[in-house]
C-alpha positions, -999 to 999 in steps of 0.1 A, spaced: -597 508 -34 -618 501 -63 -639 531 -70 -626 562 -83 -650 593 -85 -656 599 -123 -689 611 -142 -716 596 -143 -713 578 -172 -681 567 -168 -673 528 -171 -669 522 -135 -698 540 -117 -720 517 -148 -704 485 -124 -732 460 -111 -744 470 -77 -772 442 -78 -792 431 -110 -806 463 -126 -786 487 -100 -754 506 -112 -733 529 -88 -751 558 -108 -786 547 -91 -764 550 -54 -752 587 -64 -787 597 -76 -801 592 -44 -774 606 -23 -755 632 -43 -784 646 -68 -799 663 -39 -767 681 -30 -761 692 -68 -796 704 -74 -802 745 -78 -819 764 -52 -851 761 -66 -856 725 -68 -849 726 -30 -876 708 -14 -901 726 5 -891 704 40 -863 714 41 -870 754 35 -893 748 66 -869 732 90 -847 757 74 -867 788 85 -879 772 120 -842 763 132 -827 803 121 -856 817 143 -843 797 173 -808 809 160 -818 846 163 -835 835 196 -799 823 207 -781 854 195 -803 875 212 -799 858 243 -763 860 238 -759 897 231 -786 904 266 -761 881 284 -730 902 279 -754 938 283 -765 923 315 -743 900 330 -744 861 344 -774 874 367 -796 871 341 -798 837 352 -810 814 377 -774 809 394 -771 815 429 -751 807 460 -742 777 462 -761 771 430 -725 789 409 -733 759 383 -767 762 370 -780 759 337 -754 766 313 -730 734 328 -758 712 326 -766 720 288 -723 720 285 -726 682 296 -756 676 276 -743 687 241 -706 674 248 -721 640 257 -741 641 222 -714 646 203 -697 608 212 -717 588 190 -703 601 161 -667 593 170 -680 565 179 -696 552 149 -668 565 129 -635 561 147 -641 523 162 -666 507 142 -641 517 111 -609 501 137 -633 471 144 -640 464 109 -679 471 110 -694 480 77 -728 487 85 -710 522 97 -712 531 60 -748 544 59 -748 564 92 -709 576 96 -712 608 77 -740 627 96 -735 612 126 -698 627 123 -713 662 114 -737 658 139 -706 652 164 -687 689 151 -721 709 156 -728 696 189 -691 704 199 -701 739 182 -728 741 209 -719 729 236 -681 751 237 -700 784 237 -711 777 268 -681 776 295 -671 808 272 -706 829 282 -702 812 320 -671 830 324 -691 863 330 -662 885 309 -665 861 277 -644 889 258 -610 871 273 -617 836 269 -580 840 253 -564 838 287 -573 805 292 -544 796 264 -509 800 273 -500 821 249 -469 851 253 -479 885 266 -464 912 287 -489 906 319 -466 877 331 -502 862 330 -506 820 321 -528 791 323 -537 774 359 -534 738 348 -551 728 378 -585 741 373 -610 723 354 -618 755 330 -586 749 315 -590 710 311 -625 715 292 -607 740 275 -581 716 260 -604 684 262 -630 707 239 -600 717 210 -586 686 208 -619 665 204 -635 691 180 -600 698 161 -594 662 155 -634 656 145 -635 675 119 -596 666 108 -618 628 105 -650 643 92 -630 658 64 -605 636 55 -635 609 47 -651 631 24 -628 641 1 -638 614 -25 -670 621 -21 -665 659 -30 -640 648 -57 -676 630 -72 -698 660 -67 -669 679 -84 -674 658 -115 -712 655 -114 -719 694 -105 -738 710 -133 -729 747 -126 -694 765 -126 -699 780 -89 -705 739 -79 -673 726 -101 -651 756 -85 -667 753 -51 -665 712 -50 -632 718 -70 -614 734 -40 -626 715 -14 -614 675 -27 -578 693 -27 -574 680 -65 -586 643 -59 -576 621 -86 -585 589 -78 -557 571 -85 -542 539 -68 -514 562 -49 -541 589 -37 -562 558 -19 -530 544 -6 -528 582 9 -564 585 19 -566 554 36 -540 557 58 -548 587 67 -581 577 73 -572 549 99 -542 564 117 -572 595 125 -594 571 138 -569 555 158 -560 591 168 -596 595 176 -609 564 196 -590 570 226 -607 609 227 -643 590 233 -632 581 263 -608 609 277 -628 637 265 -658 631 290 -637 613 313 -622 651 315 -655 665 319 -666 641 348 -638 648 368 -650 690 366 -667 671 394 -651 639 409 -617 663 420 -643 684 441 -654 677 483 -688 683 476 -710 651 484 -726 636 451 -696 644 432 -663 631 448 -669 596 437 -644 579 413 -672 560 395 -682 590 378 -654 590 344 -668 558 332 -703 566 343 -702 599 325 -686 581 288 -715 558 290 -742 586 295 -724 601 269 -724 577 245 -761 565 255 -773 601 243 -754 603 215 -767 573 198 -801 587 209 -798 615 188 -783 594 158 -815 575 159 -834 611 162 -819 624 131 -814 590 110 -854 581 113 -863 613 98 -832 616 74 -840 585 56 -873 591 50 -871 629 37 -845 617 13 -860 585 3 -833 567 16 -848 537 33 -825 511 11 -794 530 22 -801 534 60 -819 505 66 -836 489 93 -802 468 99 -786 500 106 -818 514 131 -815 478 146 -774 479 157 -777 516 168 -808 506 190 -791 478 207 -756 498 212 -783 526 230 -801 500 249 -761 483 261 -749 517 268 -784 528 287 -779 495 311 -744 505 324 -758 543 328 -788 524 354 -761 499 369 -739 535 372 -768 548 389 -773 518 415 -737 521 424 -733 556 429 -761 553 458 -746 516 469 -710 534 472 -726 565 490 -745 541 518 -716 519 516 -691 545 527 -712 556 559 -703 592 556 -737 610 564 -734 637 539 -732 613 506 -763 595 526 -783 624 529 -772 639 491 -785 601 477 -814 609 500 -819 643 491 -824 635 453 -847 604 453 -871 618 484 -857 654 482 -887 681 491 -875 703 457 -862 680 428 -874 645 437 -894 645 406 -865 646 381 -846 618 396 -876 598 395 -885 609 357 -849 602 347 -850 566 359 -882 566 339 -868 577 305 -833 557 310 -846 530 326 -876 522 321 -885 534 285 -854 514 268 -864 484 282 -888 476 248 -851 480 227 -850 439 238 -875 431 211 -863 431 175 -899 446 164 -896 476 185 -858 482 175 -865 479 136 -897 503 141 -886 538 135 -917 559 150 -904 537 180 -872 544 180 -877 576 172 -900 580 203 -875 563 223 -841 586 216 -865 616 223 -873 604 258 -837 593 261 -824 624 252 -847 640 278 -837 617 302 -802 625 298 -807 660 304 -823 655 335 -795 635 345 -775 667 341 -799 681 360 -794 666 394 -763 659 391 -749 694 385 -777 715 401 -792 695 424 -762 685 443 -749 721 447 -785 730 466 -781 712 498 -740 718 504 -721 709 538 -736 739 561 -775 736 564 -771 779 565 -759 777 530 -786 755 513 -803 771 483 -830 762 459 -821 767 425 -849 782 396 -838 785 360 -846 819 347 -865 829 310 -827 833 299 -817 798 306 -841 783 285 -838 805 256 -806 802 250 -810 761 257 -834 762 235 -812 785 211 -787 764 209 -812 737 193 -814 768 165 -777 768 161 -776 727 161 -805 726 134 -793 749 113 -757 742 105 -776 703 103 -800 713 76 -768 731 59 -747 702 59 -777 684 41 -781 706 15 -745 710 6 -728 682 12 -738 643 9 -751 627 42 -741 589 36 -706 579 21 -715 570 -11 -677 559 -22 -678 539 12 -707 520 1 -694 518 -31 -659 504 -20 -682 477 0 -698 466 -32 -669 462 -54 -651 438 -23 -690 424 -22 -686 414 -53 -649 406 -65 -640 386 -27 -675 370 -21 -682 386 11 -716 401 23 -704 431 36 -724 446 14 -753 422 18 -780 440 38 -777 476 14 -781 452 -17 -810 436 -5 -828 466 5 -817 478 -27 -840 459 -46 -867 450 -22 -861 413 -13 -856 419 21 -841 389 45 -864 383 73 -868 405 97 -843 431 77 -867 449 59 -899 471 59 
C-alpha cells in the first residue's frame, strides 16, 4: 500500500492527487471536520443532534412503560401474537444489508467506487443492527432473561431450544452485528492512525491514539491490515445472505397460509438489500452536501447505488408475482384466499396496493440516467422505497396472521400509541448514534481513496478517475453536476 498516515505536511500526503490537489486537500475535507473543537461544530448538525435525542428519550420512555406495563400495551392480539414490533425487527435487519454489501463484495469484486460510500454505509449497517435487536428482546414480554436464550452453564438444567426461530434470530443477530463491526473496524484503523497525527488537542492525540492500536504505517502493518481486511469480508459476504435467509424462514417453517412458501429466503435478501441501498441513498444525498463533499461522493457513486436499488427492487416485484402465481398454482384454498385477502381484503387492501406503488411503480424512473444522477430524486425515491418496504412487513407479518385457518379465530389487528412511539423511537436511537459517528469519526475512507490515487497514478489505471475529475470540476459527461 502506498500511503502511510503521517502529518500533514509530511512528503507523502504533499503527493499529486490531480494538478493543484495534494492528499492534504482530501484530509481537509474529510478529517478536519472530525478534529475541529466543539464550538466550531456546525449549527446542522447541533439540530439534527437535538431532534434525533428527543426521539431517543421518546424511545426510552416507551421502553421503560413497556416493562411497567407489559406486551399489552400494544396492538397484539389473538391470532395477531406478531404485530408491530416483528414488522419494525424485519424492517431495520433488512436496512442493515447494504452496508455489508457495499463493503464486503464490492471490496471481493474489486469495485472501487465502494471507496466514497463504504464507511457510513458500514456504520449505518451496526446502528441498524443496534435497532432492530432490541426488539425480539422487548417481544419476549420478560426482557430481564433474554440470557436464557444462550446456552450458557447454570444449575436450572435449563438450555437453548435450537428449534425455535427466537434462538436462530438470536445467533443470526450476534454473528452478523459481531462480525460488522469486526469489518467496520478493522478498515478504519488507518484512518484513526491519520486523525491521531493531525489531532490538535491532547484528549484527540490520546483518544485517536488508543483506538489505531499503535498504527505505524509501515509495509509489514499493511501486509497485516490487508489481509485481514479481505479474509473479513470473505467472512462477511456469505452473512448477506444467511442472515435474512434466517429471518425469512421465522416464517417459511410455519403452516400458516402466506408464509409456508419456500420462495420467501431469497425474496426476503432481496427486500433486504432493496432497502438498504434505499437508505444509503437517504443518508449519502444529504451527507455530501452538509459536508461539502460532492467531489468525493459523486454522482457516479448516486448513479451505481440507484441502479443496484432499481435491480434488487425488480426481483422484490417478480418475488411478489410468484408468491401469488405459486399460491393459485398450488390449488390449496387457504393460500388462495390469503393472496385474496391481501390485494381485495375488506381491512388491509390498501397497503398491498400502496406497496406495489412505492416498489413498483415509483423505481421505475431509476431507468433514466437523469433521474439516477439527481439527488432530490433519489432522495425522494429511497424515502418512498423505504416506506414501501415497511409496508411490505406489514402484510406480510400482520396481515397474514388476521385471517388464520378457523374463520372463529379471525382478528383484525390495530397498532396502538406504543407501537408507533417506539418505531418511531427507534429512528431517535438510529439518528443519533449516526450524527455521532459524523462528528467523531471520518465518514469516507480517506486512505482508501488515497491508496486509489497512488495505483491511479504509478499503474495507469482509472480507478481513481471519476473522484479526480470531480476533484477539479471537469466533469465527464453525464458524471458531474
Amino acid at each position: 500500500m502506498a500511503v502511510t498516515s503521517g502529518k500533514r505536511t509530511s512528503v507523502e500526503t504533499q503527493r499529486v492527487i490531480g494538478r493543484g490537489q495534494s492528499y492534504g486537500a482530501l484530509d481537509d475535507v474529510i478529517n478536519d471536520p472530525v478534529l475541529a473543537g466543539p464550538f466550531k461544530t456546525p449549527r446542522w448538525w447541533w439540530i439534527g443532534f437535538a431532534i434525533a435525542a428527543t426521539f431517543l428519550a421518546m424511545y426510552l420512555v416507551s421502553i421503560v412503560w413497556l416493562v411497567v406495563k407489559g406486551t399489552g400495551v400494544w396492538g397484539n392480539n389473538v391470532p395477531v401474537g406478531w404485530g408491530m414490533p416483528i414488522i419494525n425487527f424485519v424492517w431495520w435487519i433488512g436496512i442493515g444489508h447494504a452496508g455489508t454489501l457495499i463493503s464486503a463484495a464490492l471490496l471481493l469484486f474489486r469495485q472501487p467506487w465502494r471507496t466514497s460510500i463504504n464507511r457510513f454505509a458500514e456504520a449505518m449497517t451496526i446502528f441498524a443492527v443496534v435497532c432492530a435487536a432490541i426488539y425480539p428482546i422487548l417481544h419476549l414480554g420478560r426482557p430481564w432473561v433474554f440470557y436464557w436464550l444462550v446456552p450458557y452453564p447454570n444449575t436450572f438444567g435449563l438450555f437453548p431450544q435450537f428449534r425455535s426461530p427466537l434462538d436462530w434470530d438470536l445467533f443470526a443477530i450476534f454473528t452478523y452485528g459481531s462480525v460488522s463491526v469486526l469489518f467496520w473496524f478493522i478498515g478504519l484503523i488507518p484512518d484513526l492512525a491519520t486523525l491521531r497525527d493531525r489531532s490538535r488537542s491532547k484528549f484527540q492525540r490520546i483518544l485517536y491514539s488508543t483506538l489505531c492500536l499503535g498504527w505505524n504505517g509501515s509495509a509489514k502493518a499493511w501486509q497485516r491490515y490487508q489481509r485481514a481486511y479481505l479474509l473479513i469480508a470473505a467472512l462477511s459476504f456469505p452473512l448477506v445472505l444467511s442472515v435474512h435467509s434466517t429471518i425469512a424462514m421465522d416464517f417459511a417453517v410455519a403452516q400458516l397460509p402466506g408464509w409456508n412458501n419456500t420462495v420467501m429466503p431469497p425474496y426476503f435478501v432481496a427486500g433486504a438489500v432493496f432497502a438498504g441501498f434505499a437508505m444509503v441513498l437517504i443518508l449519502a444525498v444529504p451527507l455530501r452536501k452538509a459536508f461539502g463533499m460532492e467531489r468525493l461522493i459523486t454522482l457516479r457513486h448516486l448513479d451505481n447505488s440507484a441502479k443496484l436499488m432499481l435491480a434488487t427492487g425488480l426481483i422484490v416485484v417478480y418475488g411478489y408475482i410468484i408468491e401469488g402465481f405459486m399460491a393459485w398454482y398450488s390449488g390449496v384454498e387457504f393460500e388462495r384466499y390469503m393472496i385474496f385477502n391481501r390485494i381485495l381484503g375488506a381491512d388491509h387492501w390498501w397497503a398491498f396496493w400502496l406497496l406495489i406503488a412505492c416498489n413498483g411503480v415509483a423505481i421505475q424512473p431509476l431507468w433514466f440516467r437523469r433521474v439516477r444522477q439527481n439527488p432530490l430524486a433519489l432522495f425522494i425515491i429511497s424515502v418512498i422505497v423505504s416506506v414501501g418496504m415497511w409496508l411490505e412487513r406489514f402484510v406480510i407479518v400482520s396481515v397474514t396472521l388476521t385471517k388464520d385457518f378457523l374463520p372463529s379465530s379471525w382478528a383484525d389487528y390495530r397498532s396502538t400509541f406504543w407501537d408507533w412511539s417506539l418505531y418511531l423511537g427507534s429512528f431517535g436511537l438510529f439518528a443519533t448514534l449516526f450524527f455521532l459517528f459524523i462528528r467523531l469519526l471520518p465518514s469516507i475512507a480517506s486512505t482508501e481513496i488515497k491508496g486509489l490515487a497512488h495505483h491511479d497514478r504509478h499503474y495507469g489505471s482509472d480507478a481513481f478517475e471519476d473522484i479526480r475529475l470531480d476533484f477539479h470540476g471537469r466533469n465527464r459527461k453525464g458524471a458531474g453536476p
